[in-house]
VEXKOLKE-557558 format. One line per 5 residues: number of its first residue (from 1); for each residue x, y, z of N, C-alpha, C, CB. Coordinates in steps of 0.1 Angstrom, whole numbers, always signed. Atoms other than C-alpha are relative to their C-alpha. Glycine has a CB too. Layout:
BEGIN
NUM) X,Y,Z,X,Y,Z,X,Y,Z,X,Y,Z; ...
//
This chain:
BEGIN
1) +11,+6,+8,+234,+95,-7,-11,+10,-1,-4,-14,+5; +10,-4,+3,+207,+115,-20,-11,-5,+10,+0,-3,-12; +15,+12,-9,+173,+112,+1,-9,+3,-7,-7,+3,+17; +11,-1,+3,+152,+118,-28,-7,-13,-6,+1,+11,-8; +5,+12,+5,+147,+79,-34,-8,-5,+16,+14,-11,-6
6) +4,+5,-14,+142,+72,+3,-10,+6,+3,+8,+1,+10; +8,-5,-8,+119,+98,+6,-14,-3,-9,+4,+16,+4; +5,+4,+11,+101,+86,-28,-6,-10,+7,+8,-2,-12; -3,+19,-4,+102,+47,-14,-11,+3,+13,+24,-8,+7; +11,+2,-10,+86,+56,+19,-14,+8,+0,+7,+1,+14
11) +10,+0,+5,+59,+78,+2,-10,-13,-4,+4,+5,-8; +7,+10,+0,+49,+43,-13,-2,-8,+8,+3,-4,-6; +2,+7,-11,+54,+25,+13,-15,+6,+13,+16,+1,+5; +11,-6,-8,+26,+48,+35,-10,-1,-5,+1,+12,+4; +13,-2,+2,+4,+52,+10,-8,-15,-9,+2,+15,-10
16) +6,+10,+4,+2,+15,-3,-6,-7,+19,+13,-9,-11; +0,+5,-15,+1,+4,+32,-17,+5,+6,+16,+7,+11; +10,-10,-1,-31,+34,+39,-15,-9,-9,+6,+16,-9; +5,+8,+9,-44,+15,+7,-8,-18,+4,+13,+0,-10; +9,+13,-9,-49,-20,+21,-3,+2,+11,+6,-13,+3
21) +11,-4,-14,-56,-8,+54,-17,+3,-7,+7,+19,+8; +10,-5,+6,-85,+11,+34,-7,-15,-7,+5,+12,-12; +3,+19,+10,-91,-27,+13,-7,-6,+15,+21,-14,-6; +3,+9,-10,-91,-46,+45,-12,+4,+10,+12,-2,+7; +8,-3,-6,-107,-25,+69,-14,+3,-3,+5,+6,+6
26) +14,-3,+0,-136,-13,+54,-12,-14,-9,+0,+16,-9; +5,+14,+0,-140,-49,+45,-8,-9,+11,+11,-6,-2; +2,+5,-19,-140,-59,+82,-17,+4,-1,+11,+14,+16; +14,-6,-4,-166,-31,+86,-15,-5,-10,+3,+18,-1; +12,+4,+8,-189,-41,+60,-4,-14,+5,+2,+0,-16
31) +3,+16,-4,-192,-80,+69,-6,+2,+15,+16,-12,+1; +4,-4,-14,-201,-63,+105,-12,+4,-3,+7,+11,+7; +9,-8,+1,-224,-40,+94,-12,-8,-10,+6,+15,-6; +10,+8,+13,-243,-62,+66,+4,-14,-1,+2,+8,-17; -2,+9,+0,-236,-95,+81,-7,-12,-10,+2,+1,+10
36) +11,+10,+8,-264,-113,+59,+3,+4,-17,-20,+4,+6; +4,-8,+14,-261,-90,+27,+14,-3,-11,-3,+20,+3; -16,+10,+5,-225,-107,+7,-3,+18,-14,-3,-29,-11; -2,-6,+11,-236,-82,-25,+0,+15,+9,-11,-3,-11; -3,-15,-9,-238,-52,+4,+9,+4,-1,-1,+1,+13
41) -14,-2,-4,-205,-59,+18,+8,+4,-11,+6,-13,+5; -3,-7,+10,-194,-57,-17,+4,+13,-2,-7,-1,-6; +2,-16,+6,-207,-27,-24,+6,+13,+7,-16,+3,-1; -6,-11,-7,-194,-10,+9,+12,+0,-1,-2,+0,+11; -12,-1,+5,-161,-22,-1,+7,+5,-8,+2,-5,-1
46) +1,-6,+8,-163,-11,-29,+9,+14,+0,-12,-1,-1; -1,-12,-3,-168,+23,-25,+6,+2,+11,-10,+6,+0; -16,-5,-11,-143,+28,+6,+11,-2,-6,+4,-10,+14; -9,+3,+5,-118,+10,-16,+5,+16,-12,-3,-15,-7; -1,-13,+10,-124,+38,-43,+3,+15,+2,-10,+0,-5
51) +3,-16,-9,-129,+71,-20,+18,+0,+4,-15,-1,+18; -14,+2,-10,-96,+57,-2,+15,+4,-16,+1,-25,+10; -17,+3,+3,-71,+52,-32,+0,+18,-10,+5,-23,-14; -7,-10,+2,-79,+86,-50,+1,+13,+9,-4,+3,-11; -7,-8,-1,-74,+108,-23,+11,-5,+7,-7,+9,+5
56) -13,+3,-5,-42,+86,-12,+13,+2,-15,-2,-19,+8; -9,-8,+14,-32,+98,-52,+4,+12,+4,-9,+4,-14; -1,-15,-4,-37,+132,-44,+10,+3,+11,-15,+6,+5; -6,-4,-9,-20,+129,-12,+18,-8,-4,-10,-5,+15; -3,+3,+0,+6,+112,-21,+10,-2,-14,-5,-3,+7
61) -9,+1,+15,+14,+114,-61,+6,+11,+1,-7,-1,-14; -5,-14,+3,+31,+148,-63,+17,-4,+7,-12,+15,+10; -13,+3,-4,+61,+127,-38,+4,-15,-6,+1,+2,+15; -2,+13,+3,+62,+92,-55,-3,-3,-17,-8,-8,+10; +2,+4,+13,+43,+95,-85,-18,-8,+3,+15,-12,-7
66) +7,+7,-4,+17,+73,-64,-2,-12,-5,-7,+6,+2; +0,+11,+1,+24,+39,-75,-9,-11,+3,+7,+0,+3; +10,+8,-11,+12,+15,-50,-3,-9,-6,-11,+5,+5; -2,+9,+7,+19,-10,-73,+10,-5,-8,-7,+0,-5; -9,-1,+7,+47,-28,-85,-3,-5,-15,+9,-7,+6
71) -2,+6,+17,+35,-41,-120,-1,+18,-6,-19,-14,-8; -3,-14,+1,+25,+1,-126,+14,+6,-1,-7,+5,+11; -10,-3,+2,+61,+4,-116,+10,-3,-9,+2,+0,+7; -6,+9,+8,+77,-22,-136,-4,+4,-14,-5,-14,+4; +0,-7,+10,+63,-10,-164,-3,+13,-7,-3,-6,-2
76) -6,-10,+7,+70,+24,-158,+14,+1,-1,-5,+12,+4; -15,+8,+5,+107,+9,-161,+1,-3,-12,+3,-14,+6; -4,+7,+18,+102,-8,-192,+0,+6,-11,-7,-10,-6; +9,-8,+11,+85,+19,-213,+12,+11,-3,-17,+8,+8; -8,-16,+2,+111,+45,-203,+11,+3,+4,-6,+11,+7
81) -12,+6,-2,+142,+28,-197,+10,+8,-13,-2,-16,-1; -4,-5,+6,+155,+38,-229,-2,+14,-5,+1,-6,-6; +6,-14,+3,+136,+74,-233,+8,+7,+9,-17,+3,+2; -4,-9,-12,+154,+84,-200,-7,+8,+9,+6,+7,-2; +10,-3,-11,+121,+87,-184,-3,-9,+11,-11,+1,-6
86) +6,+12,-8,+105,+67,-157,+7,-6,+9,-4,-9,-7; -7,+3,-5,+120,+51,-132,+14,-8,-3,-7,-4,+6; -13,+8,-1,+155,+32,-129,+0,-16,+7,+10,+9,+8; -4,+14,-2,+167,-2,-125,-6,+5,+22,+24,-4,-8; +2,+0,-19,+172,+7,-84,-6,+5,+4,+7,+3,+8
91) +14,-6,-7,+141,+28,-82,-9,-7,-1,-7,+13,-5; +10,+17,-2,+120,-3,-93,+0,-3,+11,+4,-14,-8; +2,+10,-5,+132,-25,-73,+2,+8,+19,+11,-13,-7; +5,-9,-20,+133,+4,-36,-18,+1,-2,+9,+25,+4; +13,-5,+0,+94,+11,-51,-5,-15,+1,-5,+10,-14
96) +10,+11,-4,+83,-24,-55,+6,-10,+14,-1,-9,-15; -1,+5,-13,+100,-33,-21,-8,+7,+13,+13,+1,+3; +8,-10,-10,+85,-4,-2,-15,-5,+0,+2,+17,-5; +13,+2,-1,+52,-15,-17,-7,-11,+4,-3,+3,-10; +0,+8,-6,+53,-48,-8,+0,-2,+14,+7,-3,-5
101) +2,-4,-13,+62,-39,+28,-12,+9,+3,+12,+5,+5; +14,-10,-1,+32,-14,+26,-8,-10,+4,-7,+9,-13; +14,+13,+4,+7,-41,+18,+0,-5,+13,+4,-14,-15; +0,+10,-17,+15,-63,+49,-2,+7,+9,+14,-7,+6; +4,-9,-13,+18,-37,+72,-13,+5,-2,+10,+13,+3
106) +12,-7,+2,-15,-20,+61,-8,-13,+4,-3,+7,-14; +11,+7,-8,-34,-52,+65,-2,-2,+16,+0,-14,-5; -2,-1,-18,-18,-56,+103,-4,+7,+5,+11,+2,+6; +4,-9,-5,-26,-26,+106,-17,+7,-1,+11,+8,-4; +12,+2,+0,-64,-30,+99,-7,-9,+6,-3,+0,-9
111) +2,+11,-5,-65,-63,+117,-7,+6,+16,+14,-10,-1; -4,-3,-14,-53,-45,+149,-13,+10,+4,+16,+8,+2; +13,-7,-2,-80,-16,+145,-13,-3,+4,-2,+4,-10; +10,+5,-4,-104,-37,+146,-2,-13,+8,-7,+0,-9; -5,+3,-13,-91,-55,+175,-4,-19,-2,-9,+11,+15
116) -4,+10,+6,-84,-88,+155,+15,-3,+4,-1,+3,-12; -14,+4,-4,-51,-110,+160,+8,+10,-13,+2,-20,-1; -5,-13,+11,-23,-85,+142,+1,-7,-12,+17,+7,+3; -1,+8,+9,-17,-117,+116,-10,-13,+2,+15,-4,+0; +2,+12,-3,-38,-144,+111,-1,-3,-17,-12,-2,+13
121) +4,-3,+17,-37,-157,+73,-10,-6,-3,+10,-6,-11; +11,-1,+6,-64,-160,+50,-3,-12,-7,-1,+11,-7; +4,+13,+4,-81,-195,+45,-13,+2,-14,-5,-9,+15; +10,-3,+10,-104,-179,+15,+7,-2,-13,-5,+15,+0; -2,+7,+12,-96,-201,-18,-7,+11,-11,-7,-15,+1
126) +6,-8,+13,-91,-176,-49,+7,-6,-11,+1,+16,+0; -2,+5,+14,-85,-201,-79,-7,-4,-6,+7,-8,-3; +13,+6,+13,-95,-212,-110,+6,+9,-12,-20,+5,+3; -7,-1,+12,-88,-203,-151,-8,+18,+0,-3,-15,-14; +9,-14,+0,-118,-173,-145,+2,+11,+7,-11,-2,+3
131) -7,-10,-9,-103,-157,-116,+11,+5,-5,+3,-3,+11; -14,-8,+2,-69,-154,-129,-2,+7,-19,+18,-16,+3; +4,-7,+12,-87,-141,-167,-1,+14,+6,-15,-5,-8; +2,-13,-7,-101,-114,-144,+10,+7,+1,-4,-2,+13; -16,-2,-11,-67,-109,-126,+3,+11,-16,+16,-21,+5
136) -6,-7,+10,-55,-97,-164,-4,+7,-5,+3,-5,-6; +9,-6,+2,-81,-82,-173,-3,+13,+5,-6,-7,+2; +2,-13,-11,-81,-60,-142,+12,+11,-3,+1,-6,+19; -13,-8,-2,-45,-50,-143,+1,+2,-15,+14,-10,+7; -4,-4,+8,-43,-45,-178,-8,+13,-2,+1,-7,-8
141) +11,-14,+4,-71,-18,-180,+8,+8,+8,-19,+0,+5; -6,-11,-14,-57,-1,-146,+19,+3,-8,+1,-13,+23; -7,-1,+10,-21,-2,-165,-2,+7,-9,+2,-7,-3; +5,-8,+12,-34,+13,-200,-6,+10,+8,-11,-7,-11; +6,-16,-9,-54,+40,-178,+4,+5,+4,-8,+3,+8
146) -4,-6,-11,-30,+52,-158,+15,+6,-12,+2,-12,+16; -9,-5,+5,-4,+55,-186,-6,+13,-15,+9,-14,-3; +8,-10,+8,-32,+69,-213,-3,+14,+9,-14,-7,-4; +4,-12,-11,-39,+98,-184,+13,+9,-5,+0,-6,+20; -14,-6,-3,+0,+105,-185,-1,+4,-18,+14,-13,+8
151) -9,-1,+15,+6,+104,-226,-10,+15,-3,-1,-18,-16; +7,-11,+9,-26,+127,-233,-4,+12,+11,-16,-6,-9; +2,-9,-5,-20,+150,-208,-10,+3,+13,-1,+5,-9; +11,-3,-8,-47,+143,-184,-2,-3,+12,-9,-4,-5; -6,+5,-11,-32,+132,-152,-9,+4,+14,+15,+6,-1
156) +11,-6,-13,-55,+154,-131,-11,-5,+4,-6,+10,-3; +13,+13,-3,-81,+131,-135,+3,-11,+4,-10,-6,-11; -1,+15,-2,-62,+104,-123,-4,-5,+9,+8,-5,+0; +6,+3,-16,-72,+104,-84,-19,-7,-8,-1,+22,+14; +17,+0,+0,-113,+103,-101,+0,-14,-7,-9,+14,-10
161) +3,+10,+9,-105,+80,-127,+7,-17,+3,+5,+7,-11; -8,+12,-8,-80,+52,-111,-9,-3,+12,+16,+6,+6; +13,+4,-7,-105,+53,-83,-14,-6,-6,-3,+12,+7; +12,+2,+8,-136,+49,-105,+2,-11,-10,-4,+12,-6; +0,+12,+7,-120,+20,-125,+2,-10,+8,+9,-1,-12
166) -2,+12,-12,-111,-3,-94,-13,+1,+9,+15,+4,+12; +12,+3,-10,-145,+6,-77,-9,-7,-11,-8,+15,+7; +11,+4,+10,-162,-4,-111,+8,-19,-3,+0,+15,-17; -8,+10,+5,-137,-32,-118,-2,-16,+17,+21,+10,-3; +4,+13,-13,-147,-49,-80,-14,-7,-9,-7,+11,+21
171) +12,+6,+0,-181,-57,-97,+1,-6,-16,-13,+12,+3; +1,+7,+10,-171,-63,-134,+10,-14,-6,+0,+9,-6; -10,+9,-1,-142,-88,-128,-6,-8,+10,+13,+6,+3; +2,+15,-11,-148,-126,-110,+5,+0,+15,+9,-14,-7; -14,+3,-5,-118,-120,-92,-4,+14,+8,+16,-2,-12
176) +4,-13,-12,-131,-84,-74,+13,+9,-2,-1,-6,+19; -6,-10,+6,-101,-69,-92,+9,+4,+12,-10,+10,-6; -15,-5,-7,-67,-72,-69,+7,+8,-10,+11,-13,+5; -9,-4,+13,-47,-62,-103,+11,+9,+7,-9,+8,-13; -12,-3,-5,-14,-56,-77,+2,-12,+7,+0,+13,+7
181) -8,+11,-6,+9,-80,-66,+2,+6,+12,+14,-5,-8; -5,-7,-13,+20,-59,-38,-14,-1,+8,+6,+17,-2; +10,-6,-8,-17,-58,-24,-9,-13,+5,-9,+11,-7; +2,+8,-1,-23,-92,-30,+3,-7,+6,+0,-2,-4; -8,+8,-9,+6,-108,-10,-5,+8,+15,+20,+1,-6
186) +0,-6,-15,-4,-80,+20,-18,-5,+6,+3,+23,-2; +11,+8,-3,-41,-96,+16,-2,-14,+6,-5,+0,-10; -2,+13,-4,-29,-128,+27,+1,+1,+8,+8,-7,-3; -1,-2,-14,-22,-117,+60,-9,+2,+13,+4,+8,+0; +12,-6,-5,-56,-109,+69,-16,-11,-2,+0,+15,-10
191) +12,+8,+3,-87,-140,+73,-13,+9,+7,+3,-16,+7; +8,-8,-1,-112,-115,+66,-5,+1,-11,+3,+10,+5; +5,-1,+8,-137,-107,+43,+7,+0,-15,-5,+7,+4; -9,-3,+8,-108,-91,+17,+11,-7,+0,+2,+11,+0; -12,+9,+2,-88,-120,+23,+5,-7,-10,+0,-7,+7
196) -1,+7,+11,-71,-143,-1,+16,-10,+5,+0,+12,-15; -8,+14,-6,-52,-180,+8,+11,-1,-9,-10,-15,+1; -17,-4,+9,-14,-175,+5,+0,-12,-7,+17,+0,+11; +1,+10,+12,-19,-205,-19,+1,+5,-10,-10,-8,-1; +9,-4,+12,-38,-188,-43,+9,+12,-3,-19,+3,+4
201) -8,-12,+4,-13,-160,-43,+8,-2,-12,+8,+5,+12; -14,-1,+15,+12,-169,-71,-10,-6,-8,+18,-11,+0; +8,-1,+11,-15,-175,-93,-6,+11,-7,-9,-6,+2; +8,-16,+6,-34,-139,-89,+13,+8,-6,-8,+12,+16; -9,-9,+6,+3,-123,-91,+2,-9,-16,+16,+1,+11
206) -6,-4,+15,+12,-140,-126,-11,+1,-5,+10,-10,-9; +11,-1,+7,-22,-135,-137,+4,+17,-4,-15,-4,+8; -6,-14,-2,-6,-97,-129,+6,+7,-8,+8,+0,+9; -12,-1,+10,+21,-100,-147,-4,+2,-13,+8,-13,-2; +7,+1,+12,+2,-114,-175,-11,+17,-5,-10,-16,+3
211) +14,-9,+0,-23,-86,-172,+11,+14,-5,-12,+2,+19; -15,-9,-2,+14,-61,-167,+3,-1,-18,+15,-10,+13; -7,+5,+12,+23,-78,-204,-9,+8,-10,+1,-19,-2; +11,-9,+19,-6,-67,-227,-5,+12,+5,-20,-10,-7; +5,-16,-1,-11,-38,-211,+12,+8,-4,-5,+6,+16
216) -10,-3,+1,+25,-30,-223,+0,-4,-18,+9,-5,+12; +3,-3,+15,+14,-38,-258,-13,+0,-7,+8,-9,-7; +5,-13,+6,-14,-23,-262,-3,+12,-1,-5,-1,-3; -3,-14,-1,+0,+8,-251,+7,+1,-18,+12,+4,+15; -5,+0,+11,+25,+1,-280,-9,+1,-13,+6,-10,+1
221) +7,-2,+13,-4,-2,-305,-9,+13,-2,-8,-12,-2; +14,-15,-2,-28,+29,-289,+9,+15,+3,-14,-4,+20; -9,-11,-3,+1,+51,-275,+13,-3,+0,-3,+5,+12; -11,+5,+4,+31,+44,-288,+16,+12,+3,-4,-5,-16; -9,-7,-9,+52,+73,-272,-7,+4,+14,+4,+12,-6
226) +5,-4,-8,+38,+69,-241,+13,-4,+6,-14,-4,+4; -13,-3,-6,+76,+65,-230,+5,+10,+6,+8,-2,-7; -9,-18,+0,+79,+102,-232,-6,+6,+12,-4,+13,-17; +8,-6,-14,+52,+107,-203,+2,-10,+10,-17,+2,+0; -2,+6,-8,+68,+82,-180,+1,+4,+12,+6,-5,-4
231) -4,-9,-12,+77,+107,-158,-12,+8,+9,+10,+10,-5; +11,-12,-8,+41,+121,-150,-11,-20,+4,-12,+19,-18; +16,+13,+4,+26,+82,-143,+2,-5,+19,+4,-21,-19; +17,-2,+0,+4,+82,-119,-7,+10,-6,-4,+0,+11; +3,-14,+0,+6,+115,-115,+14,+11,-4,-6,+1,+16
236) -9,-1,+2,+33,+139,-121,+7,+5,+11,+0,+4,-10; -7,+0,-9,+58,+141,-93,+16,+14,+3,+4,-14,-2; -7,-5,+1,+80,+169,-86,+15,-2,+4,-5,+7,+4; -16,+6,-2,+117,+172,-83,+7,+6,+13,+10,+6,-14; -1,+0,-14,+135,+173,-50,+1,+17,+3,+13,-9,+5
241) -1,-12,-2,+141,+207,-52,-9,+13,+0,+8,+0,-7; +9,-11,+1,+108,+224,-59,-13,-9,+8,-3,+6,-16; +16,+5,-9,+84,+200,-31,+4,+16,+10,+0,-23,+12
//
């Protein structure tokens, strides 16, 4: 068997996992550091969340693509299924498993850091019709931006720019802008500031979906061969033979 899926799969797997670690922990730390100040904590989250996910692009897209999300992956499946770009039926579903196991382990693994129980889940209620608008809202922009980067060639900016729409997207969304299923189910794990009550989880993911759906047509209406750059989305990923 080939190990250029496995070695793809646990790329995502490290660097989504790095990712909520980065989510969670500098969550922790802010509610510490600015225990009175709720729009502080925010804001330090914020910006750790942002600093963290583009250089875990940089470090990390050139062997995966940098995903770190299965709706991102899913519909770089759908787009480029028939172009013979983009991932495959069984690279979907190893990328959005790996990323899924990321997610959990990364919160555990920010719990423990800051010498928290490794699991404890998250009693923080995130529903309602305005949160899960957000939810679509979030993930469709992050979607369209990440595949507009790829179609017009501009991929280089994606670490600045994928970072800079999820740090901006914490403050212009209700919802503080999970817009990943994978990061959302690994947020449950964690009753901490960046937490979110495994209840409330299959609402944010189909809000995801939903968000996954129109960002898949109105690529179709703004970039309508963005099938043909499936293969550079996040970032563009080399082939096993020239890492």
């Amino acid at each position: 068997m080939s190990l250029t899926l496995p070695r793809r799969a646990s790329a995502e797997f490290a660097g989504t996992a790095l990712l909520v670690a980065a989510v969670v922990g500098s969550g922790i730390a802010a509610s510490r550091l600015s225990p009175t100040d709720v729009g502080l904590q925010l804001l330090e989250n914020a910006i750790a969340t942002a600093l963290a996910l583009g250089a875990l692009i940089l470090m990390f897209g050139p062997v995966s693509g940098a995903h770190f999300n299965p709706v991102v992956s899913t519909v770089d499946w759908w787009l480029g299924r028939r172009a013979g770009t983009g991932l495959t039926a069984r690279e979907l579903v190893a990328y959005a498993t790996a990323q899924t196991g990321g997610a959990i382990v990364g919160a555990v693994l920010a719990d423990l850091m800051f010498d928290l129980p490794a699991v404890a889940w998250s009693r923080t209620d995130r529903t309602g019709g305005h949160l899960w608008l957000a939810e679509v809202v979030a993930t469709a922009g992050l979607v369209v931006l990440v595949f507009a980067l790829a179609r017009s060639g501009r991929t280089a900016a994606a670490p600045a720019a994928v970072g800079a729409y999820i740090g901006a997207a914490y403050w212009f969304t209700s919802s503080t802008s999970f817009a990943n299923p994978a990061v959302t189910i690994g947020r449950a794990f964690t009753d901490t500031f960046a937490g979110i009550a495994p209840a409330s989880v299959p609402g944010f993911v189909a809000a995801q979906v939903v968000g996954g759906l129109a960002a898949v047509a109105a690529l179709a209406a703004w970039y309508p061969r963005a099938a043909e750059s499936a293969d550079a989305v996040v970032v563009p990923h080399l082939a096993e033979e020239n890492r």
